[in-house]
C-alpha positions in Angstrom: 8.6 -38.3 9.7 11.0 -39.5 6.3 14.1 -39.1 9.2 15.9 -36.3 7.0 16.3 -32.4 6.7 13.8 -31.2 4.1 16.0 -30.1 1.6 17.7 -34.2 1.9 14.1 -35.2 1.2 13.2 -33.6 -1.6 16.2 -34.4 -2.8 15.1 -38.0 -2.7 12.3 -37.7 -4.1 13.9 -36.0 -7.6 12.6 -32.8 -6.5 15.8 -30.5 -7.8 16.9 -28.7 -11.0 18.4 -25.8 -12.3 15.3 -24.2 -11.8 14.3 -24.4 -9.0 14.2 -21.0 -6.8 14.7 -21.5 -3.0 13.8 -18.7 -0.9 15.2 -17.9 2.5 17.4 -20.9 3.0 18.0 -19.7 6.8 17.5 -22.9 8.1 20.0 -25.2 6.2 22.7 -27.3 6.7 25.9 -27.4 4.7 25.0 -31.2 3.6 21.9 -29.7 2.0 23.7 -26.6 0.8 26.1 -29.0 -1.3 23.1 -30.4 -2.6 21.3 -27.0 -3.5 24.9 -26.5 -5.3 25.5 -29.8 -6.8 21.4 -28.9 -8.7 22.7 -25.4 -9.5 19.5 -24.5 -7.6 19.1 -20.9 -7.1 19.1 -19.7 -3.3 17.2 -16.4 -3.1 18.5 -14.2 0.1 15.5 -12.2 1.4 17.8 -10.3 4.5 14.7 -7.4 4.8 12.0 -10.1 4.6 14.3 -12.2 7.5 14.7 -9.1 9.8 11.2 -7.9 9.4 9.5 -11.1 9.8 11.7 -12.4 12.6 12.2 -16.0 11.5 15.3 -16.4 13.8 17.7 -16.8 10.8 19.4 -15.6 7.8 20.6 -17.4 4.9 24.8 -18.0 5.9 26.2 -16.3 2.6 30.0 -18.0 3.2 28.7 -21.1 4.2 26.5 -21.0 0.6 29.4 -19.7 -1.2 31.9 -22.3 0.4 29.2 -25.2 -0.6 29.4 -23.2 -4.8 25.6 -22.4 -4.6 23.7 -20.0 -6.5 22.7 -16.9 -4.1 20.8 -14.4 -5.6 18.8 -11.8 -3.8 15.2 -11.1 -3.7 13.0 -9.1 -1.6 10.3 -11.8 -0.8 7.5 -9.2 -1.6 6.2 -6.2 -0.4 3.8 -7.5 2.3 7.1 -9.0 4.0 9.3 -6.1 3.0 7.4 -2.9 2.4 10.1 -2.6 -0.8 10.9 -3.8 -4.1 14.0 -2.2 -4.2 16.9 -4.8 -5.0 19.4 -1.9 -4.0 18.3 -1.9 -0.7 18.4 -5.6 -0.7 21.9 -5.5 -1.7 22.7 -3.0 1.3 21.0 -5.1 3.8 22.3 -8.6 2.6 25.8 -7.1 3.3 24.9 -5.9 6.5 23.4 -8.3 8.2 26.1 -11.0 7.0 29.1 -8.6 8.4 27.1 -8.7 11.6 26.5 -12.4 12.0 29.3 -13.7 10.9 32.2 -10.6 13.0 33.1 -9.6 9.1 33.4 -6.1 8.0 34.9 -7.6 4.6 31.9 -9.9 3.8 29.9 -9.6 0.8 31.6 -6.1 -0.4 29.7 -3.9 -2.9 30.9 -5.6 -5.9 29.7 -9.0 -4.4 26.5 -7.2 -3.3 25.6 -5.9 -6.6 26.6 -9.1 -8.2 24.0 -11.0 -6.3 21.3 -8.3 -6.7 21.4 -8.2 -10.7 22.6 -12.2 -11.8 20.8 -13.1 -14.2 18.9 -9.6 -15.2 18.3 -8.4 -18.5 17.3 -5.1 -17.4 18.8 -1.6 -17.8 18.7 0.9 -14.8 20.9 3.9 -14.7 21.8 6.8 -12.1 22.2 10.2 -12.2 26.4 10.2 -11.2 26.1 13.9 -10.8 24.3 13.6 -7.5 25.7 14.5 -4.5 25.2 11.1 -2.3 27.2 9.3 -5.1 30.4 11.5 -3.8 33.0 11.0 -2.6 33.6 8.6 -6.4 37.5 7.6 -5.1 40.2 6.7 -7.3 39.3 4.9 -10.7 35.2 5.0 -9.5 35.7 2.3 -6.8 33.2 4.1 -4.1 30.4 4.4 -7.1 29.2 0.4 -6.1 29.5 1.5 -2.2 27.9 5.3 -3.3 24.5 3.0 -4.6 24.0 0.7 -2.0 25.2 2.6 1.3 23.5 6.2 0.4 19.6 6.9 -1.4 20.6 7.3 -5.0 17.5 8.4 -7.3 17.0 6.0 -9.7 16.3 8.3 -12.8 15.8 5.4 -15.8 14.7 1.4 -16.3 14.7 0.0 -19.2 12.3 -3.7 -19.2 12.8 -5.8 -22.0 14.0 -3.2 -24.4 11.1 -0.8 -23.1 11.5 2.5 -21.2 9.5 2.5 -18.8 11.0 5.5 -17.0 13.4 8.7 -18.3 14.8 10.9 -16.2 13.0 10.1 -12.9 9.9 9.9 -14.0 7.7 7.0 -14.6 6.5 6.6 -17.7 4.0 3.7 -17.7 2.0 4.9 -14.6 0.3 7.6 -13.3 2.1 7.8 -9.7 -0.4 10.1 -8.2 -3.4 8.2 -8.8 -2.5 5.5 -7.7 -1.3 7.1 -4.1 -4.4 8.7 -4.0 -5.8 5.3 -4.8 -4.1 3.7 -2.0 -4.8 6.3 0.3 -8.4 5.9 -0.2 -8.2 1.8 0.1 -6.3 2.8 3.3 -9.0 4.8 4.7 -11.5 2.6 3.8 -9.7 -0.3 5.1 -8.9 0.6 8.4 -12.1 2.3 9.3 -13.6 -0.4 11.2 -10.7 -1.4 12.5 
């Protein structure tokens, strides 16, 4: 109807700043990626949500880093995801941009991880011991790769200065009653379905 790409239009109309949050961005072209960039905008990559959900694109992560955007990752929600887990986010926004763009040297752990916690002031640690964050390599360079390629247990987060859990345990919910909670809005749910 305005006779330019949506991103061009709001644009126009003053729309932009540093912060605005953009999620997806599958469907852009590299004008309006230079103009994300040129707002410092920040472009949220949601690779599960994309895959899941079938929308018929991904967000191109070179293209986005050529235009000097701001890519973070996100996970778009667990009703498009199933997960809020950033780590696996990480894994499967370097996956899916070695397979679309032929590139087995695409967005590398470091990169990954980069993406997945710009910006955070949260604490998370691992327990370095376990055996899926073998084989570590010389001077710790397969710990990054260890995390997001294999199922690491997270074992504590730290929120705002808060513990909120120690040594694999949560701290600030009960776990089991709210499974069995679920589990009984699940039954409930689908029983006249």
């Amino acid at each position: 109807e305005k006779g330019m790409y949506p991103i061009e239009y709001l644009d126009s109309i003053g729309y932009f700043t540093d912060r605005t949050v953009c999620a997806h961005c599958g469907w852009v072209t590299k004008k309006e990626m230079g103009i994300l960039a040129n707002h410092s905008a920040k472009c949220v990559h949601c690779p599960t949500s994309n895959q899941k959900l079938a929308c018929g694109g991904t967000m191109s992560y070179p293209a986005m880093k050529e235009a000097g955007a701001d890519v973070r990752l996100g996970t778009d929600g667990a009703a498009s995801n199933n997960s809020l887990d950033l780590r696996k986010e990480a894994k499967a926004a370097s996956m899916i941009q070695r397979h679309d763009h032929w590139d087995a040297t695409i967005l590398d752990p470091e990169e990954a991880w980069m993406l997945a916690t710009k910006g955070s002031k949260d604490w998370v640690s691992w327990d370095l011991s376990d055996i899926r964050m073998r084989p570590i390599g010389k001077d710790g360079r397969r710990l990054l790769a260890n995390l997001l390629y294999s199922d690491a247990k997270c074992m504590d987060v730290f929120v705002g200065g808060r513990s909120i859990r120690r040594n694999g345990v949560t701290l600030t919910l009960d776990e089991g009653e709210i499974a069995r909670q679920l589990e009984d809005s699940a039954v409930e749910y689908y029983r006249d379905i």
